[in-house]
TORVOGU-885906 format. One record per residue (C-alpha): residue number from 0; residue in three letters; x, y, z. Coordinates in steps of 0.001 Angstrom, whole numbers. Layout:
BEGIN
<site num="NUM" residuo="ala" east="X" north="Y" up="Z"/>
...
END
This chain:
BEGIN
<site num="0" residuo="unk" east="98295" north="122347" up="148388"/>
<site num="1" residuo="unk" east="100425" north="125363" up="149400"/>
<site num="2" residuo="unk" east="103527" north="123650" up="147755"/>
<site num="3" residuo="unk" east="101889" north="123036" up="144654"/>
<site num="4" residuo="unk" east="100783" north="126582" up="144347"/>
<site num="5" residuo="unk" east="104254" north="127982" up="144397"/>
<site num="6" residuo="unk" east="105723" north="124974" up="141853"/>
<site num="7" residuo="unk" east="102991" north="126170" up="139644"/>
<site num="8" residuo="unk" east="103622" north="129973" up="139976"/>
<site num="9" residuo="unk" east="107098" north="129283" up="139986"/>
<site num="10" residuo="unk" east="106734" north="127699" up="136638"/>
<site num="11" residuo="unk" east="104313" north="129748" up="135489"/>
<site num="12" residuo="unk" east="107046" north="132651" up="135748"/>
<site num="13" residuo="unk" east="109516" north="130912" up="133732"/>
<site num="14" residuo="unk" east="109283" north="131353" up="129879"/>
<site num="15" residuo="unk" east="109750" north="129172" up="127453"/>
<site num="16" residuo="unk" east="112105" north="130602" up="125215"/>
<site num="17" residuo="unk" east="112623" north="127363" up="122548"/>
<site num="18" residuo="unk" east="110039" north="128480" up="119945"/>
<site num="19" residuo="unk" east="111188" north="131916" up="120181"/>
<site num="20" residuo="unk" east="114690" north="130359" up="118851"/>
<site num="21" residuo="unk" east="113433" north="128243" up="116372"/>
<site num="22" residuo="unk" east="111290" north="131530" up="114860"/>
<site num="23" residuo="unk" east="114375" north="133967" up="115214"/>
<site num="24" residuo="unk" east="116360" north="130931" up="113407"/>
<site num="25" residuo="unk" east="113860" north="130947" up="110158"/>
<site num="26" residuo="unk" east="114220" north="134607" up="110345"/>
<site num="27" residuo="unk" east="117835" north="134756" up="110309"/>
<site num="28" residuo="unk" east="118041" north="132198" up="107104"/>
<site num="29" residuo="unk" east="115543" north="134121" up="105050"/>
<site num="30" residuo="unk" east="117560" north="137463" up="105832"/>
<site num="31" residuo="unk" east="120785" north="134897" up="104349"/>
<site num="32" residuo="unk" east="119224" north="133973" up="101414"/>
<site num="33" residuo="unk" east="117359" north="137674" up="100305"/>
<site num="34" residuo="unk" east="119689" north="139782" up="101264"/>
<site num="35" residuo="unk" east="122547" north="138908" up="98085"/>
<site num="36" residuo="unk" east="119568" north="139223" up="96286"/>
<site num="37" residuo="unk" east="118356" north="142826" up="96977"/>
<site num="38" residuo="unk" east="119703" north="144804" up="94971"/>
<site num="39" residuo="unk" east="121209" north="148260" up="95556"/>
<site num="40" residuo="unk" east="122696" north="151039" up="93073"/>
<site num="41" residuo="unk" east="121638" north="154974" up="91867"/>
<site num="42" residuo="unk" east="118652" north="155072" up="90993"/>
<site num="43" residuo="unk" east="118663" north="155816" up="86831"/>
<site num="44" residuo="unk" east="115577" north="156518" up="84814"/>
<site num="45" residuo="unk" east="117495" north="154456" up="81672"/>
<site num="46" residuo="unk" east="116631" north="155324" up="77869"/>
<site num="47" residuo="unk" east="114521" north="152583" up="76124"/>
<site num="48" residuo="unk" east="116057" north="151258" up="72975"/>
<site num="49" residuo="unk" east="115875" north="148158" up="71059"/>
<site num="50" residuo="unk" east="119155" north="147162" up="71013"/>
<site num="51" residuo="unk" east="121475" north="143501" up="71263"/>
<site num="52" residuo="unk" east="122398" north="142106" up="74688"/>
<site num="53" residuo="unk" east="126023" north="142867" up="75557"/>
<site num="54" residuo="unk" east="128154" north="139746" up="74821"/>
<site num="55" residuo="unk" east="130294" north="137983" up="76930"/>
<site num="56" residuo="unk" east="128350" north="138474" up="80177"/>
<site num="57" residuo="unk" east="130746" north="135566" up="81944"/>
<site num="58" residuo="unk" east="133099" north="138359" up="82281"/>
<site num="59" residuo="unk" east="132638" north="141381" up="85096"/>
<site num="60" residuo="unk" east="132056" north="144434" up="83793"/>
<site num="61" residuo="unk" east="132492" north="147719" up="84937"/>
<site num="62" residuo="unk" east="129658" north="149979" up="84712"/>
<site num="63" residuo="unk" east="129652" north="153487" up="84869"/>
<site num="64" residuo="unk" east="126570" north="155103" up="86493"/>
<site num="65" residuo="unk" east="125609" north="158467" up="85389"/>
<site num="66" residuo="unk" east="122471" north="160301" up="87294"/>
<site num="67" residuo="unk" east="119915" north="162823" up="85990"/>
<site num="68" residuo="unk" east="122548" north="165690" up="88180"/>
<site num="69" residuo="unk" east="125814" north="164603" up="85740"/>
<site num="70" residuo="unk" east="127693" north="162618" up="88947"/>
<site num="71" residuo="unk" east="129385" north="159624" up="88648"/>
<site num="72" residuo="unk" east="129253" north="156531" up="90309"/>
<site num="73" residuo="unk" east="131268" north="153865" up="90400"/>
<site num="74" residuo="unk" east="130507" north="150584" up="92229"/>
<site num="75" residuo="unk" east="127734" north="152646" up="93531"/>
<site num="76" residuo="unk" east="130188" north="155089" up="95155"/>
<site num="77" residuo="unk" east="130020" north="158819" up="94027"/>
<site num="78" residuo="unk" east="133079" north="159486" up="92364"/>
<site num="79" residuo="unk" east="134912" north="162573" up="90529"/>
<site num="80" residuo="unk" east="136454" north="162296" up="86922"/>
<site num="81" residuo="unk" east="139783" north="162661" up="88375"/>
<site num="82" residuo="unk" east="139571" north="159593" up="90696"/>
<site num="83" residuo="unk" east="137572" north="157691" up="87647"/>
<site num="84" residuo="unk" east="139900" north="158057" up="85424"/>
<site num="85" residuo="unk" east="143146" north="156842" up="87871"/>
<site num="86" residuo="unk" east="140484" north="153713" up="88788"/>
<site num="87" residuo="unk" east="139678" north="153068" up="85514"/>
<site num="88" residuo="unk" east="143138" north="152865" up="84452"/>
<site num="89" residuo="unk" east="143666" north="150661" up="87100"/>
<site num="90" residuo="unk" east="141605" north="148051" up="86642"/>
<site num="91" residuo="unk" east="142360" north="147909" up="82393"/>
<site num="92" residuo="unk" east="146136" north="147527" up="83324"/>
<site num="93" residuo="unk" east="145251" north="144975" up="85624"/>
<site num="94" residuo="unk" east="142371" north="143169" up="83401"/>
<site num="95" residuo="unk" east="142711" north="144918" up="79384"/>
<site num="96" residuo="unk" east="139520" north="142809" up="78531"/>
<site num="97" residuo="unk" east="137122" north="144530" up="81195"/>
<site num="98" residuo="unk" east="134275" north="145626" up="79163"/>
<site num="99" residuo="unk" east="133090" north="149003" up="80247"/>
<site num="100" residuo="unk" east="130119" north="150458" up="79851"/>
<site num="101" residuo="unk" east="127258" north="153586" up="80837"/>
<site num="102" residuo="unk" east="124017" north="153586" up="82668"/>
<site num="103" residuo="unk" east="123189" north="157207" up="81833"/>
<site num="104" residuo="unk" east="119747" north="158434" up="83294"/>
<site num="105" residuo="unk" east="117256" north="159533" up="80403"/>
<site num="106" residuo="unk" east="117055" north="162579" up="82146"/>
<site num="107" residuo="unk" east="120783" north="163203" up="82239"/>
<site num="108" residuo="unk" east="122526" north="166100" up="80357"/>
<site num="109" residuo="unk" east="124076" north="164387" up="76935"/>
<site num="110" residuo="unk" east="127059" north="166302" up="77223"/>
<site num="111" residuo="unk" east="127533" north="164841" up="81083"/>
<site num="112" residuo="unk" east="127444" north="161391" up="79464"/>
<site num="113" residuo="unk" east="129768" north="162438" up="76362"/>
<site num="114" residuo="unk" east="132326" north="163936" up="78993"/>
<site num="115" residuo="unk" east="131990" north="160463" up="80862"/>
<site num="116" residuo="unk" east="132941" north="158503" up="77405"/>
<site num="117" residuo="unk" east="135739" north="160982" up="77216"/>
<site num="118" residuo="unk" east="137073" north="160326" up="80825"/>
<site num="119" residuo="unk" east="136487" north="156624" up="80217"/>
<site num="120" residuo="unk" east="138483" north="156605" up="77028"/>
<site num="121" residuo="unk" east="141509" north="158911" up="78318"/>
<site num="122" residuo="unk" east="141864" north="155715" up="81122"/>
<site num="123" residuo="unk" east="142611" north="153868" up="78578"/>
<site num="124" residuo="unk" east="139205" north="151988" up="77871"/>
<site num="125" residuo="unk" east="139274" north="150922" up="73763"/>
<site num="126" residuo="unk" east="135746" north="151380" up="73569"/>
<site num="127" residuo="unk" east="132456" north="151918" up="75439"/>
<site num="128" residuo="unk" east="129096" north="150630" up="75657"/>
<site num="129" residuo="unk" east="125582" north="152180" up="76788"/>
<site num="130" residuo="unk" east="123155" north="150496" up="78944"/>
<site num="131" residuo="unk" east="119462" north="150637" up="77772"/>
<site num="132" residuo="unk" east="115972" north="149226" up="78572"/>
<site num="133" residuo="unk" east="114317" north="147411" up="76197"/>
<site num="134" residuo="unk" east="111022" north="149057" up="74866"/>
<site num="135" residuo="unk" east="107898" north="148059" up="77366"/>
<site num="136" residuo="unk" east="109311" north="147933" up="80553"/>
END
């Protein structure tokens, strides 16, 4: 009887870690599959206009971010004009078809997002779009 008591205390002790795998295994594919699909940036308050989608979406774009404070981001990375424009320039020598457009906050100062068109244009980019919302959302 004694023996059995310390088998079953002995075993008792032990825990059973399988199930704790299998769970942290789920986990760990669900974090795979949502996390590309989260999606981060600067938060813009964006204009609402009824306007055409932007053709040729196949192709990457680059997107200029401009926040309600007139800073820049690029790739979601605050940038200055000088370092915009030498990026810019960059990337249109490397790919000339790169359309390039601005997500200007609605709250932003029209003369930050004018200066932005400027910078963009002095890098060399032939012309430049802006991002909008469409009415109701």
């Amino acid at each position: 009887m004694e023996a059995y008591r310390k088998r079953r205390k002995k075993l008792m002790s032990e825990i059973n870690v399988v199930p704790y795998i299998d769970v942290m295994l789920v986990l760990l594919v669900i974090f795979m599959i949502t996390a590309p699909l989260l999606s981060q940036g600067v938060k813009v308050d964006l204009p609402k206009a009824a306007a055409r989608p932007v053709e040729n979406q196949d192709r990457e774009t680059l997107v200029l971010v401009v926040d309600h404070e007139g800073r820049y981001f690029l790739d979601d990375r605050r940038i200055t004009p000088e370092e915009l424009t030498r990026k810019v320039a960059a990337i249109l020598r490397a790919r000339p078809q790169t359309p390039v457009l601005i997500r200007g906050d609605r709250q932003a100062n029209y003369g930050e997002v004018v200066k932005a068109m400027t910078v963009l244009q002095s890098a060399g980019a032939p012309s430049v779009g802006l991002l909008t919302e469409p009415p109701g959302k």
